[in-house]
ZAMARGU-4260 file (C-alpha; in steps of 0.2 Angstrom, whole numbers, plus 5000, padded with zeros to 4 digits):
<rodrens>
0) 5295/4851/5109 | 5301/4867/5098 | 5298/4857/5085 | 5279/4853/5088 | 5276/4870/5093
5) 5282/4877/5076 | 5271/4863/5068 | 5255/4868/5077 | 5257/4887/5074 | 5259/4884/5055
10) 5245/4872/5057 | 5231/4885/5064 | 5238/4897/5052 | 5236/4887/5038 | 5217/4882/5044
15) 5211/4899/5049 | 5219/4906/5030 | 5207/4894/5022 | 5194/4896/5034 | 5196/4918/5030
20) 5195/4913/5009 | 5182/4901/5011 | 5171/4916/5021 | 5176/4929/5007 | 5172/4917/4993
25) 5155/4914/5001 | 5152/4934/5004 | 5157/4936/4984 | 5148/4922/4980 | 5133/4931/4989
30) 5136/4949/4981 | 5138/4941/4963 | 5121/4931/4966 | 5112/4948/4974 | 5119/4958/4958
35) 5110/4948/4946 | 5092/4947/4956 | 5093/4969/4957 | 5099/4966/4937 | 5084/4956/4933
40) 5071/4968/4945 | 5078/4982/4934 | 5072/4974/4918 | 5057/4969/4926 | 5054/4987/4931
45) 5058/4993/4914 | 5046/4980/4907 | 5032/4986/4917 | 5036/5002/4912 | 5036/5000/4894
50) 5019/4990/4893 | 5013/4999/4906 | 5013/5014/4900 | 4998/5008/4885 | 4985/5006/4899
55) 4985/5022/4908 | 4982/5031/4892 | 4965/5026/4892 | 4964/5032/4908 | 4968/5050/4904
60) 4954/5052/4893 | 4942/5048/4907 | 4952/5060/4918 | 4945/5077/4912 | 4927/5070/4912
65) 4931/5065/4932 | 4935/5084/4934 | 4921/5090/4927 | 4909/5078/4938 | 4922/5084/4954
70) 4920/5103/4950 | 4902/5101/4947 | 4900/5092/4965 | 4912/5106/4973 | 4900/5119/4964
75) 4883/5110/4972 | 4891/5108/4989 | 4896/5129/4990 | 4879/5131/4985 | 4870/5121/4998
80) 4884/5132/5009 | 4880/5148/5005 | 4861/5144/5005 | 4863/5139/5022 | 4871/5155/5027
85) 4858/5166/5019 | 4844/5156/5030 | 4855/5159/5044 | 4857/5177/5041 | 4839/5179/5038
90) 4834/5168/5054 | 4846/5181/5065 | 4837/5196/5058 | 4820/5191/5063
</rodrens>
């Protein structure tokens, strides 16, 4: 009965050792497969980057026109602002 009881111990170990590699084979298995995906969105980002880079310099010559049009309607709208006030002003003096 010794005997058996011997058996069945090395038994369980020998499965749960198996059972504990095949879990870490699978989690490296896992980390080598998730290494290559953030390896290839890397050179995807650096691609985008790189031919990217060629359109938004067309942009940037319509930027200071933008600016212009911006500052122009900021300049209208203190305008309209401080005609306001003046009617105001002149509406309390009366």
């Amino acid at each position: 009965m010794n005997i058996l009881k011997v058996l069945l111990v090395v038994l369980i170990t020998v499965i749960s050792t198996i059972a504990v590699l095949a879990v870490i084979g699978l989690a490296a298995n896992l980390l080598f497969y998730l290494f290559w995906l953030a390896v290839i969105c890397l050179v995807l980002i650096a691609l985008a980057k790189l031919f990217g880079s060629k359109g938004d310099g067309s942009e940037s010559a319509s930027t200071p026109q933008s600016r212009l049009q911006d500052a122009e309607l900021t300049l209208d709208e203190y305008r309209r602002k401080l005609e306001a006030e003046i009617k105001q002003s002149g509406e309390k003096q009366l």
